[in-house]
N, C-alpha and C positions, 0 to 999 in steps of 0.2 A: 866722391859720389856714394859712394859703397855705405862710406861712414855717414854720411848726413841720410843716408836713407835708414841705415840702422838707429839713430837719435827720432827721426819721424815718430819709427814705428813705436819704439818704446813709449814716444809720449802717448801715440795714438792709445795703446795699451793700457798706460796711465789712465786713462782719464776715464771718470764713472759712468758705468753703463746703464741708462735710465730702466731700470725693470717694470712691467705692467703693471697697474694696479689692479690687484685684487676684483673679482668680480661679483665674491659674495653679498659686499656693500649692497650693492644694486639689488642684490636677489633679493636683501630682508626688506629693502625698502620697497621694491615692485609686490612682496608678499603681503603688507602692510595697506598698501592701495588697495589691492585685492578685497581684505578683507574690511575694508572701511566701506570699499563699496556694496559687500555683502550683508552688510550690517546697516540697510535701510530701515527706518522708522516704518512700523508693519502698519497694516492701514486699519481702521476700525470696523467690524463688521459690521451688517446691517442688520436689523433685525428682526428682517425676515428669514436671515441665514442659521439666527440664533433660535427663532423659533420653530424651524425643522429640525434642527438639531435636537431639539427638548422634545419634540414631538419621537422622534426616532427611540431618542430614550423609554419614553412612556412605549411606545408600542415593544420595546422588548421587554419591559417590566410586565406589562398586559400579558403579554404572551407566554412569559415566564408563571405568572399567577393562573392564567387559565390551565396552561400543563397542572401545573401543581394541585388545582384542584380537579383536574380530571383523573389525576391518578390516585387523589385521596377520596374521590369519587367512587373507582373501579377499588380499592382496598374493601371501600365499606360496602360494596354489591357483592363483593368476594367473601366476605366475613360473614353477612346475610345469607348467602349461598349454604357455605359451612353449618351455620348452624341451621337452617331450615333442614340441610341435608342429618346434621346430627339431632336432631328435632325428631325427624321423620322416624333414622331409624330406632329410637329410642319410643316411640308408637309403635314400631311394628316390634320390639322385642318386647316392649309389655303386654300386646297382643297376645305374643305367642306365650306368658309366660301364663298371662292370664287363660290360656286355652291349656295349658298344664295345668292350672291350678284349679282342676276340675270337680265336681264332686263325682263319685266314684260307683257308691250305694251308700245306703241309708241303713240300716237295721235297729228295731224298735227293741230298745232295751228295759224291761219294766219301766218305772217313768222317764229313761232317758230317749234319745234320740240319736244314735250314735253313726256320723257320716264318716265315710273312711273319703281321704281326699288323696287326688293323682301322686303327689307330691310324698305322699305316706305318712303324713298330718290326720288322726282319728280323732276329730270334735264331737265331744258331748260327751266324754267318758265319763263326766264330773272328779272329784275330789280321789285320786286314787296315788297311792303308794309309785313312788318310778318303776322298782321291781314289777310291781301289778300291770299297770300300763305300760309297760313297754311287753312284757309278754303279750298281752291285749291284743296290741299295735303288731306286734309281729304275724299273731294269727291270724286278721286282718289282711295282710300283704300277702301273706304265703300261700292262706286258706287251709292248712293244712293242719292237722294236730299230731305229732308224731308220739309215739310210744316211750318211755325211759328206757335205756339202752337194757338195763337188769330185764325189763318185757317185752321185749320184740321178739319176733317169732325166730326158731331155731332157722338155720339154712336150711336145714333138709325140705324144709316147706309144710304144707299145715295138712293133714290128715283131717279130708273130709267128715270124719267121724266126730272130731272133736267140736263140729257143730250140737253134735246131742247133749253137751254139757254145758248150762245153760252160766250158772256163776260160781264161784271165782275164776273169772279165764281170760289171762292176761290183763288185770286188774291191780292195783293194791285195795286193801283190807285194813280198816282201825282195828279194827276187833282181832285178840289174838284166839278168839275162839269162833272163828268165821261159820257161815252156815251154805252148806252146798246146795247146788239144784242140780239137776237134769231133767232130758227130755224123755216121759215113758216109752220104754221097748216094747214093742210086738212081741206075745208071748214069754214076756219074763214069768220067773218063776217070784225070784227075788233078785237083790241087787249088795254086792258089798264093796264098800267104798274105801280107798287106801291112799294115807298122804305120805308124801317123800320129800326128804330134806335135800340140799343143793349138792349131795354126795350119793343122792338115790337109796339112803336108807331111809326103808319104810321105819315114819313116826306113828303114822296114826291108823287104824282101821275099825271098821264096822262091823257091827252085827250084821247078818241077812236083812234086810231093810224090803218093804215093801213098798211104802213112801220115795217120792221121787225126792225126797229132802231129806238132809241131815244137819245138825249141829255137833261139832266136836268138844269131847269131854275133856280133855284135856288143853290147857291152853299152849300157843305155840310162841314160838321166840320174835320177840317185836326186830325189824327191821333185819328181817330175812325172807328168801325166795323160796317156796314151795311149790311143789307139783301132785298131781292130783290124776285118778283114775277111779273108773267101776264095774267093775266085774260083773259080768248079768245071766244068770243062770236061765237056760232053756229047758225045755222038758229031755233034749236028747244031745245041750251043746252048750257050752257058757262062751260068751264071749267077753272080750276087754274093750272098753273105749275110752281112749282112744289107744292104740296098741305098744305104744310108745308113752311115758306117762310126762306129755308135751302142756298139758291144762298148767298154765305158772299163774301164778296169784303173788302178793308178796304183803306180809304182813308190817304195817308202815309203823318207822316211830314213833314215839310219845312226840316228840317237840313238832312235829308235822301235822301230825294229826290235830293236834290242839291248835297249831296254827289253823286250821282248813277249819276246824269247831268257830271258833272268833272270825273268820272268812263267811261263815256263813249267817253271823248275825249282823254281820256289817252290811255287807252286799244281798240283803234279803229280795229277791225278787229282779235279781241282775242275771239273766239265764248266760247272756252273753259271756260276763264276767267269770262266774262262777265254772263256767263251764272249760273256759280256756282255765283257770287255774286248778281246777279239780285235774285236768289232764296232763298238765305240766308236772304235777306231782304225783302221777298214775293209778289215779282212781276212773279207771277206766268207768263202771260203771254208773256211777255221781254224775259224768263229765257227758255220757250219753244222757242220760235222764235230764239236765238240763238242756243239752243243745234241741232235745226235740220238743222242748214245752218253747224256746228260742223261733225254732221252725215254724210250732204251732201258731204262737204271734207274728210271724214273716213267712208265711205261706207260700208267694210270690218270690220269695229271693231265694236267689240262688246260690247266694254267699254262705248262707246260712245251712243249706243244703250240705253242701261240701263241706263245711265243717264235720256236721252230722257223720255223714260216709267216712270222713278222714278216721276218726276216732272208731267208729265200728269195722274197720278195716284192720282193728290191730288184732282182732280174733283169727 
């Protein structure tokens, strides 16, 4: 038995064990149904489904276009803005530039018409040298005529006496044989007159003179500074005026002089002109005599005024 049970088993053993089959089989082919069923013939739309659609389209296109032109809209009311606003202030700064560009005064210049403007633009000067005109235009602006530095009064300040000495005082001179005035003394007897060079050596002096005027006999050195006094004898006391011999005069160069000669045939009848450039080259007295016949024809102004005083101010 032992034995015939051991033979069974071995054949039982023997014999091929049927194994499962495989289950993926089934998987690709159930996967396969799946997707055959998912892949139904799609149905046709109708179309009125197609016509909301196109409609849908159109209303974002619309929507899209109206944006677009509301903001090419607002650019160009913003652009408009801009420049109305740079419009404006471009009004208001020619306004103000126009209330700058004012006329100022007027002053009647023998035939001319000469307007000084805000801006410092002097129209009507007519045809004048730059040199000329711009001195012109300056005295205009400043009002003022100042002295050449060689004439301006000493620091110590001016000794009210040398009012009695009427010319050369603080002038220049073409002439180097200039002729003096003063004002007559109360009780003079006589009067002697003494010129001093820029080192205070007496040049020139006088006889006893009775005359409140002299002419010098000898001539003096062209484009140099002199000073001047006169001695005034009393019955019991001579005095000097002014005590200090502070009266300067300056006898001008040839080349100047001659220029101012040819100035005055040019500008015949230009008080304005003639007046600022007599003073600019310190012909102090020239420079007065014109600005007041200037005056006489601008009576009213007061531009003219000042000039006037500026230049008599250098005594």
């Amino acid at each position: 038995m032992g034995i015939l049970d051991n033979e069974l088993g071995c054949k039982e053993s023997m014999e091929p064990v049927s194994e499962p089959e495989p289950r993926a089989t089934a998987s690709v082919s159930t996967r396969k149904r799946r997707i055959v069923r998912k892949r139904k013939p799609e149905k046709s739309r109708a179309p009125v489904e197609v016509l909301g659609g196109w409609l849908e389209h159109k209303a974002v296109i619309t929507a899209l276009i109206l944006i677009s032109s509301a903001v090419s809209l607002w650019f160009i009311w913003r652009l408009a803005v801009l420049q109305t606003g740079s419009e404006r202030r471009m009004a208001e700064q020619s306004m103000v530039n126009a209330n700058r560009l004012r006329d100022l005064f007027t002053l009647k210049d023998g035939p001319q018409q000469v307007t000084f403007r805000s801006d410092g633009v002097a129209n009507g000067l007519g045809e004048l040298p730059t040199t000329d005109s711009t001195k012109v235009v300056t005295a205009l602006r400043t009002l003022a005529l100042i002295p050449p530095l060689a004439l301006a009064r000493d620091s110590a300040g001016r000794d009210p006496a040398l009012a009695l000495l009427v010319s050369p005082v603080a002038t220049a001179v073409a002439e180097n044989v200039p002729q003096f005035k003063w004002t007559p003394i109360p009780n003079a007897e006589h009067y002697r007159l003494r010129v001093f060079d820029p080192q205070m050596n007496e040049v020139a002096v006088s006889p006893p003179l009775i005359a409140t005027e002299w002419r010098l006999l000898r001539p003096l050195d062209h484009d140099r500074i002199y000073t001047w006094n006169i001695t005034v004898q009393r019955p019991h006391d001579s005095l000097i005026i002014p005590q200090t011999p502070v009266a300067k005069f300056k006898v001008m160069d040839l080349q100047t002089s001659r220029r101012m000669q040819q100035a005055m045939v040019v500008y015949k009848g230009r008080h304005l002109v003639m007046g600022v450039l007599y003073a600019d080259a310190g012909f102090r007295d020239q420079a007065e005599e014109e600005l007041q016949t200037l005056l006489n024809d601008n009576p009213a102004s007061q531009e003219a005024k000042k000039l006037l005083d500026s230049v008599r101010a250098w005594r």
